[in-house]
N, CA, C and O atoms as CSV, one atom per row, in Angstrom:
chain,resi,resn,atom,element,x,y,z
A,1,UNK,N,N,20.740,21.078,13.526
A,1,UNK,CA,C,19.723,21.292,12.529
A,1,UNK,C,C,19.895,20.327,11.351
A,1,UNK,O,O,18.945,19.698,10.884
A,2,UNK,N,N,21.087,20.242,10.915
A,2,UNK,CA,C,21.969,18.902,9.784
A,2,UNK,C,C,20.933,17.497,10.054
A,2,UNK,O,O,20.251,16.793,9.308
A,3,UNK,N,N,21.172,17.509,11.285
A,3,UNK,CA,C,20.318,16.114,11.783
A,3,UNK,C,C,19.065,15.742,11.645
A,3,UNK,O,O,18.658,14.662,11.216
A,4,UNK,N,N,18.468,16.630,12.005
A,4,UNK,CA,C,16.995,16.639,11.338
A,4,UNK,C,C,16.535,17.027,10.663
A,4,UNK,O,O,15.315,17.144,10.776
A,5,UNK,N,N,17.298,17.551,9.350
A,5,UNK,CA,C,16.903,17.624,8.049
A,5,UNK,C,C,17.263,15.815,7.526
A,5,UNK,O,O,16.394,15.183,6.925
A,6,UNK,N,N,18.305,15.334,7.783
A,6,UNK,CA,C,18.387,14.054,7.243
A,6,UNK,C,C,17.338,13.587,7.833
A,6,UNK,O,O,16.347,13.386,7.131
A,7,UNK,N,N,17.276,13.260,9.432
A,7,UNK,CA,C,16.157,12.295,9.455
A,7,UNK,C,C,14.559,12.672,8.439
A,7,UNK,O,O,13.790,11.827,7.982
A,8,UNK,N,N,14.453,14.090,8.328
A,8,UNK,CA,C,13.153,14.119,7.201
A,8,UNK,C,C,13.407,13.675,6.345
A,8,UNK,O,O,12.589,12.801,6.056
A,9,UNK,N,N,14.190,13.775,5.646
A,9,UNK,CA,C,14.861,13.116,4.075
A,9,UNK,C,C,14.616,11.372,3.880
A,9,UNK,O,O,14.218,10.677,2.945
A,10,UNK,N,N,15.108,11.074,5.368
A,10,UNK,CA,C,15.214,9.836,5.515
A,10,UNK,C,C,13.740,9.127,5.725
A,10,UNK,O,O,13.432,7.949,5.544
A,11,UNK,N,N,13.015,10.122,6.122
A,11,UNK,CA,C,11.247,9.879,6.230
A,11,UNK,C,C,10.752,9.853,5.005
A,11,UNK,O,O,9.758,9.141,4.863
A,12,UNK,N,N,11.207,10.503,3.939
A,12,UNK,CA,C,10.797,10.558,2.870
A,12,UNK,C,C,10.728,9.252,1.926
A,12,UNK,O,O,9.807,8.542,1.522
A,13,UNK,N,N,12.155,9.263,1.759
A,13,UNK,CA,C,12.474,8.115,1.309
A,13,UNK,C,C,11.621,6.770,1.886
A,13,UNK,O,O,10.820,6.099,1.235
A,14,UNK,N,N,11.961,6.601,3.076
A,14,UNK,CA,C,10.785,5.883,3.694
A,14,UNK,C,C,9.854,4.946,3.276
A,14,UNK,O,O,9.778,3.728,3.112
A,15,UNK,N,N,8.747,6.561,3.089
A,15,UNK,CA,C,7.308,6.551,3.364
A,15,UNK,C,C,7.177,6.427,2.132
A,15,UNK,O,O,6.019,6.162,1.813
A,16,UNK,N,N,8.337,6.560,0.778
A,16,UNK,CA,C,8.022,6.533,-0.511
A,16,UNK,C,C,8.192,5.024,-1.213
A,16,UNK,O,O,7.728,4.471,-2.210
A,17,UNK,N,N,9.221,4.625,-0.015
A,17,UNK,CA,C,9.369,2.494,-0.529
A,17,UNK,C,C,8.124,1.996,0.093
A,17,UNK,O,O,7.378,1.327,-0.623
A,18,UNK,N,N,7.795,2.220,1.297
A,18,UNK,CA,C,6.051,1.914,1.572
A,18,UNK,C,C,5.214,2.065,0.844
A,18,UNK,O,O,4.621,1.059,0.453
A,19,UNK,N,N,4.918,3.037,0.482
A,19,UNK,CA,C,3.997,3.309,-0.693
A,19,UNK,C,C,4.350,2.161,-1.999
A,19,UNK,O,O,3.553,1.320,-2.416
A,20,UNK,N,N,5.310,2.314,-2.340
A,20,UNK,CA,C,5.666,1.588,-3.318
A,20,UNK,C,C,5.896,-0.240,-3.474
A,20,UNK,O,O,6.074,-0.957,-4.459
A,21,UNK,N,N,5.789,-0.531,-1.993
A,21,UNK,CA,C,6.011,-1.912,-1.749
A,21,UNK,C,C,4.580,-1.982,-1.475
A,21,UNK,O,O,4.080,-3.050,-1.826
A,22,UNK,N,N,3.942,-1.307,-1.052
A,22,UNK,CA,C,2.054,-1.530,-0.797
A,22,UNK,C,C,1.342,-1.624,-2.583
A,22,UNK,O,O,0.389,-2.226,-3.079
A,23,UNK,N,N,2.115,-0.937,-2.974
A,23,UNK,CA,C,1.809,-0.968,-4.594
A,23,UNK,C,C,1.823,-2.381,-5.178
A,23,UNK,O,O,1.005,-2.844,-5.974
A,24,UNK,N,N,2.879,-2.980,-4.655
A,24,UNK,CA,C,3.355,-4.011,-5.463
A,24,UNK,C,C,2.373,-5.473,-5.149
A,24,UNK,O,O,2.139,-6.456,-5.853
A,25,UNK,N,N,1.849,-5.003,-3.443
A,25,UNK,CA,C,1.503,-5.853,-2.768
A,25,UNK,C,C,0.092,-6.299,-3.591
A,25,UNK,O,O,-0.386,-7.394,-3.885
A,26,UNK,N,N,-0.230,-5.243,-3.759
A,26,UNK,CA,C,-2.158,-4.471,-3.950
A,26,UNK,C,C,-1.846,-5.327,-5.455
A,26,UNK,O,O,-2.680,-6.233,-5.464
A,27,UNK,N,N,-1.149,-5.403,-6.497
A,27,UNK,CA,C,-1.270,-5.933,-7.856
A,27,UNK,C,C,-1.345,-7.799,-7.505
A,27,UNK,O,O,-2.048,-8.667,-8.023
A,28,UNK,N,N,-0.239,-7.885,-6.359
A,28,UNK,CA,C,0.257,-9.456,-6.672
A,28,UNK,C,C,-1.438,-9.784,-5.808
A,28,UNK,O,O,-1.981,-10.847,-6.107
A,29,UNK,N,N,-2.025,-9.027,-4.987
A,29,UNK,CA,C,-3.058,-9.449,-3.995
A,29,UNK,C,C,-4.309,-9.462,-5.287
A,29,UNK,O,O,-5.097,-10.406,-5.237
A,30,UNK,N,N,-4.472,-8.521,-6.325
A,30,UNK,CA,C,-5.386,-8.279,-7.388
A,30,UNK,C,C,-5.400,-9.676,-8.113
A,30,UNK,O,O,-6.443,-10.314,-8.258
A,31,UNK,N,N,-4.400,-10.027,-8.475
A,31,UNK,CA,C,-3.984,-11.374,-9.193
A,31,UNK,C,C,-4.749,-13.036,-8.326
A,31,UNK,O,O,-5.243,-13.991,-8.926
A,32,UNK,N,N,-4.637,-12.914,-7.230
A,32,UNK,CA,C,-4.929,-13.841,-6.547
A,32,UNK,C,C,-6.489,-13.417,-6.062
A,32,UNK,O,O,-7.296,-14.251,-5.652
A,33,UNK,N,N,-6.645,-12.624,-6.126
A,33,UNK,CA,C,-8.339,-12.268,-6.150
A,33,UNK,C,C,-8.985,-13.077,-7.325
A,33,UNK,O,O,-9.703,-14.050,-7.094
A,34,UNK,N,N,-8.731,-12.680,-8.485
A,34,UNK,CA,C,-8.959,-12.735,-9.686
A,34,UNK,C,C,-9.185,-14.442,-9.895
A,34,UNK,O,O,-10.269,-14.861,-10.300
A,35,UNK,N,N,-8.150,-15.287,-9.603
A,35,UNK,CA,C,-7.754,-16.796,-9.286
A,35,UNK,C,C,-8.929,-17.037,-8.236
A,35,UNK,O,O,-9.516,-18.060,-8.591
A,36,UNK,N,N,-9.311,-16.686,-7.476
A,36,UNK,CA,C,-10.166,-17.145,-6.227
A,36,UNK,C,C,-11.332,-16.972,-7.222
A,36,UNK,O,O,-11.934,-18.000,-7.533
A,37,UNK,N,N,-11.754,-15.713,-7.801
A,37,UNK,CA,C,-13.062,-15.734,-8.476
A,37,UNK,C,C,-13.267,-16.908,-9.533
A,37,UNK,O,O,-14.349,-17.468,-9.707
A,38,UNK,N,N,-12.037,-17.223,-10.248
A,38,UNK,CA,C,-11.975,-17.916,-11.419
A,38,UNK,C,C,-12.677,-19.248,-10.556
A,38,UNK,O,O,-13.857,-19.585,-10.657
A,39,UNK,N,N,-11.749,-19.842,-9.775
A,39,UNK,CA,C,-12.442,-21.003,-8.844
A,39,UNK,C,C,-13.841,-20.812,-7.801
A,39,UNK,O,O,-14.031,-21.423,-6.750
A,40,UNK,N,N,-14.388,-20.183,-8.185
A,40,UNK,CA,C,-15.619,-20.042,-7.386
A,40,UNK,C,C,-16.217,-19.494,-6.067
A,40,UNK,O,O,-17.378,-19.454,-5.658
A,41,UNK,N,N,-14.530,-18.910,-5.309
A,41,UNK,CA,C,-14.355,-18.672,-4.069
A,41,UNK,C,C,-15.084,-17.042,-4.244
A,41,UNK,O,O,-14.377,-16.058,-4.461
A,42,UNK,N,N,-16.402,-16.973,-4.127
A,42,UNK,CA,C,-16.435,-15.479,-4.286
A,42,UNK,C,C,-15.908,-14.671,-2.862
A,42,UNK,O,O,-15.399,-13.557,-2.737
A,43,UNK,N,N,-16.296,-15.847,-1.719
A,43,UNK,CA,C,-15.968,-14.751,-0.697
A,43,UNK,C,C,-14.967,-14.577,-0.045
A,43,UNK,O,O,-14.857,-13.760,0.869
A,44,UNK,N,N,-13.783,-15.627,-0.602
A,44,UNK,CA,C,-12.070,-15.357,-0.755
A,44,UNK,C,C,-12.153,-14.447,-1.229
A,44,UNK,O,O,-12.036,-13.440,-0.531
A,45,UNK,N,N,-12.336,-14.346,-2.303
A,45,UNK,CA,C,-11.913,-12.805,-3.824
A,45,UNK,C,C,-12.695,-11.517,-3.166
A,45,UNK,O,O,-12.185,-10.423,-3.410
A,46,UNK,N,N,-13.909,-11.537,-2.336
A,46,UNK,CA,C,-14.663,-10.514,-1.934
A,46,UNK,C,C,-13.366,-10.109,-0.596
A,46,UNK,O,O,-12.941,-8.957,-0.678
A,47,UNK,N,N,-13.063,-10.551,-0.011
A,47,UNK,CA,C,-11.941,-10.641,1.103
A,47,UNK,C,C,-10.796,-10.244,1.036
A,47,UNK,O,O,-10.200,-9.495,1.810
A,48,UNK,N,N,-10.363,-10.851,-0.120
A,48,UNK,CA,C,-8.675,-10.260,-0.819
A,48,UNK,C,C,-8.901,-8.737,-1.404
A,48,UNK,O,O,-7.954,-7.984,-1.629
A,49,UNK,N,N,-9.922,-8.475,-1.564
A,49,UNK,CA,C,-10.279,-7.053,-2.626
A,49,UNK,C,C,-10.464,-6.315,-1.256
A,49,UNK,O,O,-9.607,-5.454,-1.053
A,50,UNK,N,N,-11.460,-6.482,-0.220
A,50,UNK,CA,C,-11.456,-5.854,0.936
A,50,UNK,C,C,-10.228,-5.541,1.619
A,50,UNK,O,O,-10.169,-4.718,2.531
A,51,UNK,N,N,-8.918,-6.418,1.031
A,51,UNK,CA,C,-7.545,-5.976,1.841
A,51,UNK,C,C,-6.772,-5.158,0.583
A,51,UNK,O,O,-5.721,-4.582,0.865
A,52,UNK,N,N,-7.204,-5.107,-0.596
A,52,UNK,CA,C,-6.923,-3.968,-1.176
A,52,UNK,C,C,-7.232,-3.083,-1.137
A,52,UNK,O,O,-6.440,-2.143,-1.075
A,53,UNK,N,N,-8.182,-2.964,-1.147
A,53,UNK,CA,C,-9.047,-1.613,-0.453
A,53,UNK,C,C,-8.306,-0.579,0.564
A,53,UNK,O,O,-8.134,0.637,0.481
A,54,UNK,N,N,-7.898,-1.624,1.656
A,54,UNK,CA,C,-7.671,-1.062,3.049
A,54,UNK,C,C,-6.113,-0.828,2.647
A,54,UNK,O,O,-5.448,0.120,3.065
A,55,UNK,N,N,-5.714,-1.672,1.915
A,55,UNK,CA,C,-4.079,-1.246,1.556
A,55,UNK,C,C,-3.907,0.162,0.564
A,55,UNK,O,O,-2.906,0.879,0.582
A,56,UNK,N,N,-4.918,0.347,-0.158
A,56,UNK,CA,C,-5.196,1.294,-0.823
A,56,UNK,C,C,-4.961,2.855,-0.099
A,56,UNK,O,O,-4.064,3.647,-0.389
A,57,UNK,N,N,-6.120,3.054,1.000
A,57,UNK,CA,C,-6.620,3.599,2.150
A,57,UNK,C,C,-5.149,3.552,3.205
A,57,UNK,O,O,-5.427,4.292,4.148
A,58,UNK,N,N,-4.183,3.165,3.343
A,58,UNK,CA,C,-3.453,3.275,3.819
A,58,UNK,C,C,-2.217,4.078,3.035
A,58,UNK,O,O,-1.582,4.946,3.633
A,59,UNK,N,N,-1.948,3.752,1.761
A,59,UNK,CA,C,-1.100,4.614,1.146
A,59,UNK,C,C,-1.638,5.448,1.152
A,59,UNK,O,O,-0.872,6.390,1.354
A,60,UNK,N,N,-3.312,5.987,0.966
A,60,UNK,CA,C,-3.320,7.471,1.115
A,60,UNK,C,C,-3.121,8.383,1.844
A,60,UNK,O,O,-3.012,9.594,1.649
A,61,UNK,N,N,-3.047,7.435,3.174
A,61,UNK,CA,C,-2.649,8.250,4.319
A,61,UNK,C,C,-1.025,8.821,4.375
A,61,UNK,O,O,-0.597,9.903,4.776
A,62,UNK,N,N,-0.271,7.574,3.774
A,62,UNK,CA,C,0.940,7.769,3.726
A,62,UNK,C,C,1.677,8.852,2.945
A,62,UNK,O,O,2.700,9.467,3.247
A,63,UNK,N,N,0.871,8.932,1.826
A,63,UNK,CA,C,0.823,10.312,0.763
A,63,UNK,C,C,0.246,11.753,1.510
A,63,UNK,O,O,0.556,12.923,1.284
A,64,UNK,N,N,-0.361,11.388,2.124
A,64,UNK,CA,C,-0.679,12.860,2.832
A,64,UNK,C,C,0.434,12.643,4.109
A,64,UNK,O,O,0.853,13.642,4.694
A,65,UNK,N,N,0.753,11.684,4.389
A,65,UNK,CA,C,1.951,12.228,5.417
A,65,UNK,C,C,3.090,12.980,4.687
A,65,UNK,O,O,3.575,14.011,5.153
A,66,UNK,N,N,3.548,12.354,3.383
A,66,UNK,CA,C,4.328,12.971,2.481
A,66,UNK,C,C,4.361,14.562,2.470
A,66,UNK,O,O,5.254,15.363,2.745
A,67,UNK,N,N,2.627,14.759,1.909
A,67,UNK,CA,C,2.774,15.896,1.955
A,67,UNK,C,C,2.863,17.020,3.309
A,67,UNK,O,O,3.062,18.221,3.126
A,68,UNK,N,N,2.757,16.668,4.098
A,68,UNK,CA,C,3.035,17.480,5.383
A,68,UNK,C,C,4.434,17.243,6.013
A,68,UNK,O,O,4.661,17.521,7.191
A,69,UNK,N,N,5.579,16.595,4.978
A,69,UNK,CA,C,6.904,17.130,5.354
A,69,UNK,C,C,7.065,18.609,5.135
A,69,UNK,O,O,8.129,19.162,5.413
């Protein structure tokens, strides 16, 4: 039973540096959106925002996996 309480623990932890490295991703990806618009690329920046989006949409899933430990 020891055992698979760590491995949940260990899911936790996890699913909580994912979240948190998708975080980091979604700001540095916001930044380079922002740069594409500045240069004229609207449909780079429309593209990079569409993968924030979906990175967005993925931590939420990951947060509701959270919550169903």
């Amino acid at each position: 039973m020891q055992g698979k309480m760590d491995e949940k623990e260990r899911l936790s932890v996890v699913i909580g540096h994912w979240i948190e490295h998708n975080e980091s991703h979604m700001a540095e990806y916001q930044k380079w959106a922002e740069k594409a618009g500045q240069l004229g690329l609207e449909p780079m920046k429309a593209h990079i925002q569409k993968a924030i989006e979906n990175l967005n949409q993925c931590n939420l899933s990951l947060k509701e996996a959270l919550k169903s430990l």
